[in-house]
TIFIZA-440676 format. One record per residue: residue in one letter; z, y negated, x of N, C-alpha, C in turn; residue number from 1. Coordinates in pm, 1 decimal. Atoms other than C-alpha are relative to their C-alpha. Example, Ala and Ser with C-alpha at 12.3 -4.5 7.8 and 13.67 -1.06 7.14 Angstrom:
# residues 2
<pt A; <0.0; 119.0; 89.0>; <780.0; 450.0; 1230.0>; <0.0; -120.0; 90.0>; 1>
<pt S; <-6.0; 119.0; -82.0>; <714.0; 106.0; 1367.0>; <73.0; -109.0; -77.0>; 2>
***
This chain:
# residues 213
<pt X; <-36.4; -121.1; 75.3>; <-652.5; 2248.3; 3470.3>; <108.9; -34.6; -100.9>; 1>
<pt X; <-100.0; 13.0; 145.3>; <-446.1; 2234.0; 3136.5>; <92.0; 109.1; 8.0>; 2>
<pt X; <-80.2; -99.0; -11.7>; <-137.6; 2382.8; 3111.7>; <-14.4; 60.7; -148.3>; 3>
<pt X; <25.1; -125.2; 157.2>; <-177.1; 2702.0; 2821.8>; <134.5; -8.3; -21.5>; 4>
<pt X; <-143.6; 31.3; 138.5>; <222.4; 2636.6; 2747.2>; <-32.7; -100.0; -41.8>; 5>
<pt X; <-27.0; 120.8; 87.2>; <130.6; 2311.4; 2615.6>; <-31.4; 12.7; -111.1>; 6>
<pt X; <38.3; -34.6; 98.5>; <184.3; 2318.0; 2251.5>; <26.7; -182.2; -80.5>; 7>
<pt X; <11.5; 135.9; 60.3>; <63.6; 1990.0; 2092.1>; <113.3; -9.5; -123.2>; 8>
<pt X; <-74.5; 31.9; 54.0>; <280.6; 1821.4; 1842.9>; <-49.8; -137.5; -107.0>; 9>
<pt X; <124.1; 86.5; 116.4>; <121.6; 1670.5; 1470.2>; <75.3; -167.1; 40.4>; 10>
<pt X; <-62.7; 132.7; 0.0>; <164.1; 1316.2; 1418.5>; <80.2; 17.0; -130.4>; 11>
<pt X; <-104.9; -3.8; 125.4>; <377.3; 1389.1; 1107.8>; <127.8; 25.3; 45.2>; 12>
<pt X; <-90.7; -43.0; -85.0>; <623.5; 1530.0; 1286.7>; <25.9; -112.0; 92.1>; 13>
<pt X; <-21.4; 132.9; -67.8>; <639.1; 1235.0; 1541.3>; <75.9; -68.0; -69.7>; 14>
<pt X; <-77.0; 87.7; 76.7>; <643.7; 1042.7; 1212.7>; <149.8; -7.4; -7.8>; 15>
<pt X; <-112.9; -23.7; 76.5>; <949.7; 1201.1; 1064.2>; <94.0; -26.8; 142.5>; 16>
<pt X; <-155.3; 21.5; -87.5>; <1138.6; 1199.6; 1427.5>; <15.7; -133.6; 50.1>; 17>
<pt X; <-32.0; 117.6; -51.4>; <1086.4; 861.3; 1472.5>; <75.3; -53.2; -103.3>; 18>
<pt X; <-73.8; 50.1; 68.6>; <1216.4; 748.2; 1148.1>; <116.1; 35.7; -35.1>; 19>
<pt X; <-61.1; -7.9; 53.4>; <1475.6; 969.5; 1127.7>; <140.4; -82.3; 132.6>; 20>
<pt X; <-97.2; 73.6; -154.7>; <1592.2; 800.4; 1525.8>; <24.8; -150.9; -53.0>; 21>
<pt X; <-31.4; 88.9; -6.6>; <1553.6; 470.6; 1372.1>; <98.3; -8.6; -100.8>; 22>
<pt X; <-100.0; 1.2; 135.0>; <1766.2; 548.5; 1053.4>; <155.0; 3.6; 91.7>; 23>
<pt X; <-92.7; -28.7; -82.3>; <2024.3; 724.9; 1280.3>; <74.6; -132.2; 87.6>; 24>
<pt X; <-56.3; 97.9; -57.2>; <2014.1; 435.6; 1495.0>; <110.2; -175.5; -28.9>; 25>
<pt X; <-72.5; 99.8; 111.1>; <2113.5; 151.5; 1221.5>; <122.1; 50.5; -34.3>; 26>
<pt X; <-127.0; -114.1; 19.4>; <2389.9; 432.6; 1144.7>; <116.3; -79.1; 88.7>; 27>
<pt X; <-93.4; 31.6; -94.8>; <2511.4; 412.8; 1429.9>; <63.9; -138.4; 23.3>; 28>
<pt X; <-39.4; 156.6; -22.2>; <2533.4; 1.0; 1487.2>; <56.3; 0.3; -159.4>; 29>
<pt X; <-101.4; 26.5; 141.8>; <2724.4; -0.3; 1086.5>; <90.6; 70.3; 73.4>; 30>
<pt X; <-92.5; -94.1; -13.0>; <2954.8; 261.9; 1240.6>; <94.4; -88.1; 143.0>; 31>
<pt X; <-83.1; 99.8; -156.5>; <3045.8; 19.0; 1576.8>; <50.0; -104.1; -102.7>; 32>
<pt X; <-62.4; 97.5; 41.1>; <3075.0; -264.3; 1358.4>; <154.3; 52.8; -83.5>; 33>
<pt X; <-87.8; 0.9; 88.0>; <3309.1; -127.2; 1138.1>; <127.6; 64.3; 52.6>; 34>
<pt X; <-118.1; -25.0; -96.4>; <3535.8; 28.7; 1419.4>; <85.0; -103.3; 45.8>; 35>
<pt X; <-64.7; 150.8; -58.9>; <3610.6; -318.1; 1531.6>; <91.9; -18.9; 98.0>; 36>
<pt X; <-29.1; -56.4; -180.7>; <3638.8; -221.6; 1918.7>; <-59.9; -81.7; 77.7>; 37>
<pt X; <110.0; 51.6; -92.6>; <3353.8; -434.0; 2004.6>; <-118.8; 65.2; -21.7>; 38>
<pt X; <79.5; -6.6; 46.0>; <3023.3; -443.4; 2002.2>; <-86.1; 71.5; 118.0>; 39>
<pt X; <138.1; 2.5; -132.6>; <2695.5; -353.6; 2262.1>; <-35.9; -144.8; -26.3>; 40>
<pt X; <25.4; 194.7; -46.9>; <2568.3; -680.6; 2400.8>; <-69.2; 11.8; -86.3>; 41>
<pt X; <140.3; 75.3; 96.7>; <2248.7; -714.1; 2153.2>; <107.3; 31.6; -92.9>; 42>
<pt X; <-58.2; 33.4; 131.5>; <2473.5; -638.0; 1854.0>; <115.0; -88.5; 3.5>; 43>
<pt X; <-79.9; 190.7; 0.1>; <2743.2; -934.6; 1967.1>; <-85.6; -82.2; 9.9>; 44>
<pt X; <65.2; 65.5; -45.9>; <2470.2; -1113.1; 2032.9>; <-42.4; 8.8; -228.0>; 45>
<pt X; <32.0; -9.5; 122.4>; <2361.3; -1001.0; 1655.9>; <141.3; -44.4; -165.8>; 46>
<pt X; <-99.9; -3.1; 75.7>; <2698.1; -995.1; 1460.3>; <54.7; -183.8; 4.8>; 47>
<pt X; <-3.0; 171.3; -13.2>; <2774.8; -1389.3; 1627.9>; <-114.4; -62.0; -50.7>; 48>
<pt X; <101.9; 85.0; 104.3>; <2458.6; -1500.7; 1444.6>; <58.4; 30.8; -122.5>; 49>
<pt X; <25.7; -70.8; 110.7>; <2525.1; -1304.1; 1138.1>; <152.7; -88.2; -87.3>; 50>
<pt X; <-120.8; 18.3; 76.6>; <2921.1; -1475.3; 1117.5>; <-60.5; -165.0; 16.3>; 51>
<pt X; <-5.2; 115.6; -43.0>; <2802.4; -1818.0; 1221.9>; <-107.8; -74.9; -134.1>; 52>
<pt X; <76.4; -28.5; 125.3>; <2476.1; -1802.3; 927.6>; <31.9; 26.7; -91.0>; 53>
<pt X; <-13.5; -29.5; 110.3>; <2655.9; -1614.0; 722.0>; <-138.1; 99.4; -77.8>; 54>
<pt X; <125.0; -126.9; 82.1>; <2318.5; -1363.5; 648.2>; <67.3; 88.3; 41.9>; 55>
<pt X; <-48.6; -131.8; -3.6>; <2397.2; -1013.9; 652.9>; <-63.0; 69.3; 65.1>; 56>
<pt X; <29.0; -71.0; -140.2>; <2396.4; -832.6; 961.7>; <-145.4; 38.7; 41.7>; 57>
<pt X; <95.1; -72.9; -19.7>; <2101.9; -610.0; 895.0>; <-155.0; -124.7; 9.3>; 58>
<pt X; <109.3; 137.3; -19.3>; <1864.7; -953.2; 827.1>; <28.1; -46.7; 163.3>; 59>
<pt X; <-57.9; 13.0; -175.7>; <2014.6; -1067.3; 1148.3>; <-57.2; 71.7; 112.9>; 60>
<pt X; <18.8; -80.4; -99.4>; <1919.4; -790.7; 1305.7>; <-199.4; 20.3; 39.0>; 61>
<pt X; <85.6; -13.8; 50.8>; <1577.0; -742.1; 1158.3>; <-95.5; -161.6; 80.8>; 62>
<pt X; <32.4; 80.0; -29.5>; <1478.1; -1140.5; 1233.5>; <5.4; -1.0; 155.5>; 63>
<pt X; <16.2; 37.2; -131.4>; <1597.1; -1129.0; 1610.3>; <-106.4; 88.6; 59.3>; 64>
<pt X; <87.9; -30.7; 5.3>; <1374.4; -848.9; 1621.6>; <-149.3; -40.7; 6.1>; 65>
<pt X; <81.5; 32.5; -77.6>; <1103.4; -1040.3; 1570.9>; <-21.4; -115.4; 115.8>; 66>
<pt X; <6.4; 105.9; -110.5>; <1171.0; -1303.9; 1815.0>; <-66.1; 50.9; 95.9>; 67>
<pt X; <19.9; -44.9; -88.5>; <1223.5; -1097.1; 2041.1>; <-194.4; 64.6; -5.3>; 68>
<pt X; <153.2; -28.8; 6.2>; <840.0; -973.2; 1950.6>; <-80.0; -67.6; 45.7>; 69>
<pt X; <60.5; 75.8; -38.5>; <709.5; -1272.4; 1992.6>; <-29.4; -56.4; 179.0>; 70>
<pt X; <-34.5; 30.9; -151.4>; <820.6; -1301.1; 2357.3>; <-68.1; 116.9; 21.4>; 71>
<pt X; <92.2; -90.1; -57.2>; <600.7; -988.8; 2405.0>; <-127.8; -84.0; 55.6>; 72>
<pt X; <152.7; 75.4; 18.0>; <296.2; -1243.5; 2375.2>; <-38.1; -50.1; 177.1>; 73>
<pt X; <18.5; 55.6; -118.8>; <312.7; -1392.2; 2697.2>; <24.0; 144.3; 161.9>; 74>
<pt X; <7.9; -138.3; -73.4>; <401.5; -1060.2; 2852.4>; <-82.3; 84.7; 17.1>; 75>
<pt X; <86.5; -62.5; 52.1>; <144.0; -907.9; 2712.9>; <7.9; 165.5; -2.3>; 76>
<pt X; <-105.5; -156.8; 15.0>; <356.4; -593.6; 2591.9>; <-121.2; 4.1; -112.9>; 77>
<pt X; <30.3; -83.9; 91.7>; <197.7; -370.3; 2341.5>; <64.9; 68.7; -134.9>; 78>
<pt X; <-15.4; -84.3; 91.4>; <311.5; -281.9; 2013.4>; <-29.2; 108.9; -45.8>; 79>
<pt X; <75.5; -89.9; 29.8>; <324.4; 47.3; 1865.9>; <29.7; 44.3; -127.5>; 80>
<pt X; <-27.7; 10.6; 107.6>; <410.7; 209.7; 1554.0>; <148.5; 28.7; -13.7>; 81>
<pt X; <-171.6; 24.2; -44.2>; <761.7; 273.7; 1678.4>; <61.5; -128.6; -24.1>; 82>
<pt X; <-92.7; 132.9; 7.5>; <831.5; -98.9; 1751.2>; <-9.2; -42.3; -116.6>; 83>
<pt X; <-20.8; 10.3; 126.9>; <737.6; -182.2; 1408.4>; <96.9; 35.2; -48.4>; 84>
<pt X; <-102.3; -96.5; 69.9>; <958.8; 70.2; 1261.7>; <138.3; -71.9; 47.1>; 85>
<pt X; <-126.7; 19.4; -66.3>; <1249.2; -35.7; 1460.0>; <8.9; -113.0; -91.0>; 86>
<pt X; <18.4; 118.5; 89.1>; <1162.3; -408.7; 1334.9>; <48.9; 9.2; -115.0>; 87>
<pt X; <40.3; 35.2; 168.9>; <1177.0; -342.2; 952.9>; <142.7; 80.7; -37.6>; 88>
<pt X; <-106.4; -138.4; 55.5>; <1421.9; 25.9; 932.8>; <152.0; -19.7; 70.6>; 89>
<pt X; <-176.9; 32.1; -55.9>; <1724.7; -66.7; 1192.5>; <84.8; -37.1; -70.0>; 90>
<pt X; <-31.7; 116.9; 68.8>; <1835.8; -365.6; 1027.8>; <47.6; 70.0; -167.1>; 91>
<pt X; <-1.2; -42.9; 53.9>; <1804.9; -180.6; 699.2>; <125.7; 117.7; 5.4>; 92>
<pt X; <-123.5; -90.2; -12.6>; <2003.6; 135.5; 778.6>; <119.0; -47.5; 21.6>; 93>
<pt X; <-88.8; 65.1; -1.2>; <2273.0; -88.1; 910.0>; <75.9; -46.6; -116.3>; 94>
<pt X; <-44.8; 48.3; 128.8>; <2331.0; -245.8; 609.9>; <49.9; 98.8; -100.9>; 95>
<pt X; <-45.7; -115.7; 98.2>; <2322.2; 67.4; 411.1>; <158.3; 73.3; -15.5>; 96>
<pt X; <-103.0; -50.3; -66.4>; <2583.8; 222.5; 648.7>; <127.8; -99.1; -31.9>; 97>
<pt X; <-99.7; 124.1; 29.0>; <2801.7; -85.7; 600.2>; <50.8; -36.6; -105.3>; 98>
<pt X; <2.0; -21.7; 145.2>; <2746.6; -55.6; 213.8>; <105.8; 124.7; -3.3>; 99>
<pt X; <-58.5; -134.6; 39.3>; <2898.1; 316.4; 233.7>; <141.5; 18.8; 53.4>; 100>
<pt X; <-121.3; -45.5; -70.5>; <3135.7; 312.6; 484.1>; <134.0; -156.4; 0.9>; 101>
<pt X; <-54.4; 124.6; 39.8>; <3462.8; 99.8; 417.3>; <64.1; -74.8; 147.9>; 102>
<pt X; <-59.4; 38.4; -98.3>; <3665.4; -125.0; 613.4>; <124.2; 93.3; 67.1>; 103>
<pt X; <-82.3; -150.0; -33.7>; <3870.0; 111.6; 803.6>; <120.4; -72.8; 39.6>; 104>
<pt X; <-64.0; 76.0; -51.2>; <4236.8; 0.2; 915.7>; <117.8; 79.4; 142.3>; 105>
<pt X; <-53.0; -73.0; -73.5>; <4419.2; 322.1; 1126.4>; <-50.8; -25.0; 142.1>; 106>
<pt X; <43.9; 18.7; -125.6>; <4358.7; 243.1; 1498.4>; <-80.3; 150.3; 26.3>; 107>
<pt X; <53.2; -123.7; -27.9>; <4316.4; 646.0; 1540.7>; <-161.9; 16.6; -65.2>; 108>
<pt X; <84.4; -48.3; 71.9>; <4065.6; 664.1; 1306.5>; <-121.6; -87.1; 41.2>; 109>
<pt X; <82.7; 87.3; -104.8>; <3851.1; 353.1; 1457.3>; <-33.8; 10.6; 89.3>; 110>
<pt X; <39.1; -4.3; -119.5>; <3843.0; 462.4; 1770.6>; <-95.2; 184.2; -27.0>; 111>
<pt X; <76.9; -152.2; 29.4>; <3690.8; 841.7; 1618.6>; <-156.9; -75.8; -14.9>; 112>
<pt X; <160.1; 47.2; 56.2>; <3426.1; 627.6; 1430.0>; <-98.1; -92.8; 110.5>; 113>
<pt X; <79.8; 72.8; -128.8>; <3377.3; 403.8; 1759.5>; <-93.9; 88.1; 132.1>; 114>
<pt X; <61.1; -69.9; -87.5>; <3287.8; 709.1; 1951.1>; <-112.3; 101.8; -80.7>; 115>
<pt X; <105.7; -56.0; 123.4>; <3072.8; 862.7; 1635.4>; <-77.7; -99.4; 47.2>; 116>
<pt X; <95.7; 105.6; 44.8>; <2886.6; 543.4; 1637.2>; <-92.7; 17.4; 156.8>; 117>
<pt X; <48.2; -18.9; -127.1>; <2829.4; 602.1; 2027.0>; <-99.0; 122.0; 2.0>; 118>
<pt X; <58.5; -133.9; 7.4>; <2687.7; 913.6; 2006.6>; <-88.1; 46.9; -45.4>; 119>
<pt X; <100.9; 12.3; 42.3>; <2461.8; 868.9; 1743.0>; <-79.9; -73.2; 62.6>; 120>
<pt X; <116.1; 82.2; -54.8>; <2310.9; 576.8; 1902.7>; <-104.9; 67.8; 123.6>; 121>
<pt X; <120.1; -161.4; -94.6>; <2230.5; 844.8; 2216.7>; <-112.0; 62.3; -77.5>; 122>
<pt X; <117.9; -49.3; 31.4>; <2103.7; 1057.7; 1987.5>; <-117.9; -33.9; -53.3>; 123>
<pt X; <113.3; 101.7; 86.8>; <1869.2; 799.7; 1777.6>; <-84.1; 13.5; 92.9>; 124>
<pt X; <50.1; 38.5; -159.1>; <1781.9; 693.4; 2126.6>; <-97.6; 68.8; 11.1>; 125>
<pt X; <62.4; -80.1; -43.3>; <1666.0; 1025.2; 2224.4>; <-136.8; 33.3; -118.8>; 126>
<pt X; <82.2; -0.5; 111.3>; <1490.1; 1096.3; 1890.3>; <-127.6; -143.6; -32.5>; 127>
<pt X; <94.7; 83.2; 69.3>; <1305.4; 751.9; 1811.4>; <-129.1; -4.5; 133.5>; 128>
<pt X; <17.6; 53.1; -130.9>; <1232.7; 676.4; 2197.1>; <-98.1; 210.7; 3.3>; 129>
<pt X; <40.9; -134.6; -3.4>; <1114.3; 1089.5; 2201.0>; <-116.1; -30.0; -50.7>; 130>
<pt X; <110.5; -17.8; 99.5>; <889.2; 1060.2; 1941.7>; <-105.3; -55.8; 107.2>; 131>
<pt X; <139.4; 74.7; -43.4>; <622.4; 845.2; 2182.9>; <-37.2; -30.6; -68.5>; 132>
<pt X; <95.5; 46.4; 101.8>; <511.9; 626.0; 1948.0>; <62.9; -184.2; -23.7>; 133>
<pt X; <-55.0; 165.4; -8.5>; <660.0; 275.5; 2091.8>; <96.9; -9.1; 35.7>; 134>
<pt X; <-151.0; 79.8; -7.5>; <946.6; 115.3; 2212.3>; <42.5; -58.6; -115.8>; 135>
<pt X; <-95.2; 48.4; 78.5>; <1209.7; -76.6; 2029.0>; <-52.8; -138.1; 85.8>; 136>
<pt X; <39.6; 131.2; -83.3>; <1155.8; -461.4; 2098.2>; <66.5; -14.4; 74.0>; 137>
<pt X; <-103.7; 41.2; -132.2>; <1450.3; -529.5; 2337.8>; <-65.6; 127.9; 132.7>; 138>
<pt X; <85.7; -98.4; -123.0>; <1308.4; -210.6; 2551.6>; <-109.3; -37.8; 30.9>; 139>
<pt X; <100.6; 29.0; -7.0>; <983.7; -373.2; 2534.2>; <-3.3; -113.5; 89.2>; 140>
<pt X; <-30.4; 81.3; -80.0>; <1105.0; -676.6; 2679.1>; <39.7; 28.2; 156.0>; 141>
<pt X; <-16.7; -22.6; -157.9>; <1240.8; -531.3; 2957.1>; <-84.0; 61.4; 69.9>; 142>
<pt X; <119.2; -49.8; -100.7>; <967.5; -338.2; 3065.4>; <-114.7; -91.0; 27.4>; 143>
<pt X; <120.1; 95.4; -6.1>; <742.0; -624.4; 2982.3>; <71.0; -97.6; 136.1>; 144>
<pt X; <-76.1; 117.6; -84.7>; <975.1; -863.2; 3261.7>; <-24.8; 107.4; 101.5>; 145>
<pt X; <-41.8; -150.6; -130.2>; <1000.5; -489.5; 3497.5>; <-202.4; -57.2; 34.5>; 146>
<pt X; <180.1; 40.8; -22.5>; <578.4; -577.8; 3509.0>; <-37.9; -120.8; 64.2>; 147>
<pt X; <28.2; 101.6; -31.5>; <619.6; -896.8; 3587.4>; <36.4; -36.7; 139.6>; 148>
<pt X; <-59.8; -25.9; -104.6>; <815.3; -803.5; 3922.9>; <119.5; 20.5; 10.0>; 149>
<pt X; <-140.4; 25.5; -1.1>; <1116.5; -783.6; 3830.8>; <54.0; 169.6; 1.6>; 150>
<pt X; <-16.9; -144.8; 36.2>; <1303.9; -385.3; 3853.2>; <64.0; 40.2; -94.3>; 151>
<pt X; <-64.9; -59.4; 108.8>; <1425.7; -222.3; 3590.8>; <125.6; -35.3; -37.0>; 152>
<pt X; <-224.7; 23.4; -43.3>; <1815.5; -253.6; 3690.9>; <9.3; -122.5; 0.0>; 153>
<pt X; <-58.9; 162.7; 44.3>; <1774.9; -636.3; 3697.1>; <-33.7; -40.5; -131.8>; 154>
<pt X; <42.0; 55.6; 111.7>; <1580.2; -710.5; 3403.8>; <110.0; 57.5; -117.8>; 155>
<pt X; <-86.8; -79.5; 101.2>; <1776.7; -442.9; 3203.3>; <222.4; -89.4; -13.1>; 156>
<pt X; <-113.0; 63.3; -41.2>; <2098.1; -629.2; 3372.8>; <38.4; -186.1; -92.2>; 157>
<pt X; <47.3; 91.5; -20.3>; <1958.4; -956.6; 3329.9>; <65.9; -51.2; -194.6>; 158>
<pt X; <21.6; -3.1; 157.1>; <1872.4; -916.0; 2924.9>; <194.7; -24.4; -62.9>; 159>
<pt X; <-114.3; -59.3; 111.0>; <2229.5; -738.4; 2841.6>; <83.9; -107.3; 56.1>; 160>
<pt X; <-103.0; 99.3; -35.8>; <2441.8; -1000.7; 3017.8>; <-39.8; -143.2; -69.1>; 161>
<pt X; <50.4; 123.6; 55.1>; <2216.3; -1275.2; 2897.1>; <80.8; -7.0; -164.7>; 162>
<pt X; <-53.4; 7.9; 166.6>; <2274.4; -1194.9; 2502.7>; <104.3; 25.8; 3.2>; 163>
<pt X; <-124.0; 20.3; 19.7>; <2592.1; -1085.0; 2561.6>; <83.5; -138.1; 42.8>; 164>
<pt X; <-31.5; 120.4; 30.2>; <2702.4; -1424.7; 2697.3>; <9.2; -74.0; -135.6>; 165>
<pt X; <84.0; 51.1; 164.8>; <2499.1; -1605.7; 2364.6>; <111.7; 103.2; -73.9>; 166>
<pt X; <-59.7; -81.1; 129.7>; <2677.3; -1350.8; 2148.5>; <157.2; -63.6; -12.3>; 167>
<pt X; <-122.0; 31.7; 13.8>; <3020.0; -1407.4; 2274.1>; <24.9; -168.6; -17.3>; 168>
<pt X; <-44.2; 152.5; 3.3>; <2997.5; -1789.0; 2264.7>; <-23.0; 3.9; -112.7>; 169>
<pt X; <9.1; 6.5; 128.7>; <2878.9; -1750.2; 1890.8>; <103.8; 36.5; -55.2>; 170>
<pt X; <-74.6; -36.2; 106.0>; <3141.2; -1548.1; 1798.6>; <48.9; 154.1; -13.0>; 171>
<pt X; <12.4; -139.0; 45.6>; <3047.2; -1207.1; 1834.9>; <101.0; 74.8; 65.7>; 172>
<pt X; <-91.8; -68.5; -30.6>; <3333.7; -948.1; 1870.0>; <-31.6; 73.4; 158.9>; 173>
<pt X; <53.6; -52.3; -133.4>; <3367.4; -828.9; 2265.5>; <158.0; 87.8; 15.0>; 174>
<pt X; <-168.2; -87.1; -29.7>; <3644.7; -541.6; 2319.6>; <-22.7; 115.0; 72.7>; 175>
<pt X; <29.4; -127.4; -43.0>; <3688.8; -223.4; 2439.8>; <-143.7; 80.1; -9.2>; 176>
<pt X; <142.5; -72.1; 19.1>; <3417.0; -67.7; 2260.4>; <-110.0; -36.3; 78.9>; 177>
<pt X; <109.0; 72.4; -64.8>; <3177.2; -328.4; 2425.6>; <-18.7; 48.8; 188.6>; 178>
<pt X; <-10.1; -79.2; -158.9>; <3271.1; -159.5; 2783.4>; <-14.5; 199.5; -45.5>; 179>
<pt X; <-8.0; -147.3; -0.9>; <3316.0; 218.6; 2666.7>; <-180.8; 14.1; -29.4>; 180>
<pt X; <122.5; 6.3; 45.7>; <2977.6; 167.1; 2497.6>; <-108.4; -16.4; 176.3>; 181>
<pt X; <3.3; -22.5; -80.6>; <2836.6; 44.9; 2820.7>; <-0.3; 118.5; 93.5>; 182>
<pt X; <1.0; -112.1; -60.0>; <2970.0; 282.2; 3031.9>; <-51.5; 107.3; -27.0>; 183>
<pt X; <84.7; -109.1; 41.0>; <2862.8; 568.1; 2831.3>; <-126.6; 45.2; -73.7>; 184>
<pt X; <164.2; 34.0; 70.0>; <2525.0; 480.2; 2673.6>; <-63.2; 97.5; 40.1>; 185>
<pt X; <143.3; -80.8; -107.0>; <2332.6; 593.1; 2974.1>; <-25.5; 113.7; -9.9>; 186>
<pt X; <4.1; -77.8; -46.8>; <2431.3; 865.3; 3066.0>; <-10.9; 170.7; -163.3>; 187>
<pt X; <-7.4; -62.7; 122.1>; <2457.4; 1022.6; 2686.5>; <-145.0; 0.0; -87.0>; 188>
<pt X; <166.1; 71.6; 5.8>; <2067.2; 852.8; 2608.1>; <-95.3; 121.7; 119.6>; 189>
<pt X; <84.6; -44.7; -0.2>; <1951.1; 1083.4; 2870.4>; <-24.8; 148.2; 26.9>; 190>
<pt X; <-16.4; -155.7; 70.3>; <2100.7; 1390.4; 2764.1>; <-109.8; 29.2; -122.2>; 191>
<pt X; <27.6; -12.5; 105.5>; <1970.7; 1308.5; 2412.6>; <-179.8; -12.3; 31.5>; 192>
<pt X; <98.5; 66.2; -27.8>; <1606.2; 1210.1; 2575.3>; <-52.7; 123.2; 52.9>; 193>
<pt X; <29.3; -113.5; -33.8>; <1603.3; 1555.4; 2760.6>; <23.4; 108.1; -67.5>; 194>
<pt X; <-0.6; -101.3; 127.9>; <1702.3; 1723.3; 2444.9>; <-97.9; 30.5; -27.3>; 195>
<pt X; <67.9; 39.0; 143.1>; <1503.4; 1582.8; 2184.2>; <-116.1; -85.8; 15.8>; 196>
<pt X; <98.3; 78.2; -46.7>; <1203.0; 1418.4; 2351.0>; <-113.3; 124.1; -23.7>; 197>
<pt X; <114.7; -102.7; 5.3>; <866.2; 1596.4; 2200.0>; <-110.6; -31.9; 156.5>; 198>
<pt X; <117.5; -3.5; -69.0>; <578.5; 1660.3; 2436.3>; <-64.3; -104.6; -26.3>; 199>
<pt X; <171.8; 139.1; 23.9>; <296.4; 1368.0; 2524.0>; <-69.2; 80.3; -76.0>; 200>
<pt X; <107.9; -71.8; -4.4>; <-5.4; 1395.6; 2396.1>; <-90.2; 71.7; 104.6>; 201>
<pt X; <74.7; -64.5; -92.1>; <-237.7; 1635.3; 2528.0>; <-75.6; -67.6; 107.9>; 202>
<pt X; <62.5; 63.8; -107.1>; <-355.4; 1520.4; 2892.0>; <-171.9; 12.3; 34.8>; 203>
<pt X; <170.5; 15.8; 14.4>; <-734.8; 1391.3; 2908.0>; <-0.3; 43.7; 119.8>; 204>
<pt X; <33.3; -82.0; -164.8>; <-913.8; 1530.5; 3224.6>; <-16.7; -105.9; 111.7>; 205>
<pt X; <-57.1; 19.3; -107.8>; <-825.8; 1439.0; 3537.0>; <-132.1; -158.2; 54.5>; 206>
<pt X; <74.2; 96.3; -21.2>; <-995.7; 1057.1; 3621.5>; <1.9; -22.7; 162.8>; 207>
<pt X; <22.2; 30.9; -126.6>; <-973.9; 1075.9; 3975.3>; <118.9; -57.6; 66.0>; 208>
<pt X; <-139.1; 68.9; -46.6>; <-638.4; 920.6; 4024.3>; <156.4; 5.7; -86.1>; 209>
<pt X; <-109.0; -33.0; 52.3>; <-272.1; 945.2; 3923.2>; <90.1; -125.8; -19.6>; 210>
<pt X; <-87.9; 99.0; 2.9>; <-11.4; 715.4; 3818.4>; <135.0; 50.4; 76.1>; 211>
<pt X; <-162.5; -91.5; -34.5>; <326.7; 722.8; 4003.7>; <85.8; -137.8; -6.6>; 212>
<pt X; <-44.0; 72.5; 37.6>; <618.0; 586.8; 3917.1>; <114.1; -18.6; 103.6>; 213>
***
């Protein structure tokens, strides 16, 4: 039986909330960097390439991207039109954000933009990750390793300690922010996820069996 509240949701609409989560989300990572509190593990992990190269962040960001893609292959993760997006638009917005916004030098005022930058990334989160229409490659990875036997809480553990190591031996800034961030990701991701998360698509008829998670 179909539920009669379900009110489908176009793919245009998808479109627009996925791109406007991945814009948001690049936002947000220009807005950490430029607090200079510290980073989240994948962006020390990103910013220690970016000083050590010398390319500019958003390339940086954009290229590990696809690495990390490539390590889907053997996983045999799924791309969708999300992970693309993430791929090409993150990296991009970053840069933009980084273009607009200056070097800041008031401690007060750094630690406003360090918890702006937090906040957006929730909401991106909730918005790109909402849309259904793909993961982000680092999320992809971990669910692709969570398949392989591994649970969620280690792989997810596993990943962020891994690159954050790599990051900090490159270079990449590790401070406060890099723990507040942490700490409050989660729990702000699934506020923004129970916001701003549209409806699946409409459910095909019933095959005889259920998934549980």
């Amino acid at each position: 039986m179909h539920d009669v509240s379900y009110k489908p949701v176009s793919l245009p609409r998808r479109l627009a909330t996925l791109l406007l989560g991945l814009a948001l989300f690049g936002c947000s990572l220009g807005l950490l960097v430029r607090a200079e509190l510290g980073l989240p593990s994948w962006d020390v992990l990103h910013q220690g390439l970016a000083e050590r190269t010398g390319a500019p962040l958003g390339l940086v960001v954009t290229l590990v991207g696809v690495l990390v893609l490539l390590a889907w292959i053997p996983l045999r993760e799924r791309p969708g039109v999300g992970t693309v997006g993430n791929v090409l638009l993150v990296g991009i917005a970053a840069e933009i954000t980084l273009e607009l916004v200056p070097t800041l030098d008031a401690l007060p005022l750094r630690w406003a933009v360090l918890a702006t930058g937090v906040g957006t990334g929730a909401v991106a989160t909730g918005l790109y990750v909402g849309a259904g229409l793909g993961p982000g490659p680092r999320d992809g990875l971990m669910t692709g390793l969570a398949r392989r036997g591994l649970s969620i809480r280690r792989a997810r553990t596993g990943i962020e300690l891994g690159v954050l190591a790599v990051g900090w031996l490159l270079g990449g800034p590790v401070g406060l922010g890099t723990v507040l961030y942490a700490l409050t990701i989660g729990p702000l991701t699934q506020l923004a996820l129970t916001w701003l998360s549209l409806p699946p698509p409409a459910p095909r008829a019933a095959a005889g069996s259920s998934l549980r998670v």
